[in-house]
C-alpha positions in Angstrom: 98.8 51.6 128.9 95.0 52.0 129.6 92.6 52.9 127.0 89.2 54.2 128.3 85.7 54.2 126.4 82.3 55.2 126.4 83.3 58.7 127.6 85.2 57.5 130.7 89.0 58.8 131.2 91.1 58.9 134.0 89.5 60.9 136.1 86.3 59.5 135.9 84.7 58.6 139.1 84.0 55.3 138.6 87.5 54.6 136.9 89.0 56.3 140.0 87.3 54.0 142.0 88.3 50.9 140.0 91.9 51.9 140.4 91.5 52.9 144.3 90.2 49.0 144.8 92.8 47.7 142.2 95.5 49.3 144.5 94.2 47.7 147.8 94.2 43.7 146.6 97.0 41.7 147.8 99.6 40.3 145.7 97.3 36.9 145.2 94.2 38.9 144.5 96.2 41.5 141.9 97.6 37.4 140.4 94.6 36.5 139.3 92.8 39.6 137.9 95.8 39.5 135.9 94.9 36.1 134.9 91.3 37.5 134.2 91.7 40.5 131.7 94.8 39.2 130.1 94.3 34.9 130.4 97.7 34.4 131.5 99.4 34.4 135.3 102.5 36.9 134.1 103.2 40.2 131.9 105.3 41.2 129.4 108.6 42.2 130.8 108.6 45.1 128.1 105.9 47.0 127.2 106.4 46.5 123.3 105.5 42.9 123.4 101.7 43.8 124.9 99.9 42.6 121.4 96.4 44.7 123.6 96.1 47.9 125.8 94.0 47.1 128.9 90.7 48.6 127.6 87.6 49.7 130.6 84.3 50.8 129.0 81.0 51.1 130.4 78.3 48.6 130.8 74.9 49.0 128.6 73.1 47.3 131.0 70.1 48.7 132.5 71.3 47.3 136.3 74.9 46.6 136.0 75.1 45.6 139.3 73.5 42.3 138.5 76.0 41.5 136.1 79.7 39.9 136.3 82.4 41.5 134.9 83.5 40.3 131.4 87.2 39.7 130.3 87.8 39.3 126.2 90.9 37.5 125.5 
């Protein structure tokens, strides 16, 4: 389950986008942003043992695009 912030939801353009781009990695690339929002290479097999929801809010910065993305673990 996804929880969105900062007045985003699902159909928000840029989550859209994230999603679209999500959907196009390969199998190695998908691997390791797994690794980076949740700091381990493998899932839950069932969804009751997530202790977190995957959470995507909006940057404060003035120029985001200068910015990495940030992961908290």
């Amino acid at each position: 389950m996804t929880v969105y912030q900062d007045d985003l939801n699902s159909s928000s353009e840029v989550v859209m986008y994230m999603w679209q781009v999500l959907e196009e990695f390969s199998e190695e690339e998908k691997e390791l942003f797994i690794k980076f929002v949740w700091g381990r290479s493998r899932l839950p097999l069932k969804t009751e043992d997530f202790s977190d929801k995957f959470t995507v809010q909006q940057t404060d910065r003035e120029e985001p695009d200068s910015h990495l993305p940030t992961s908290h673990t």
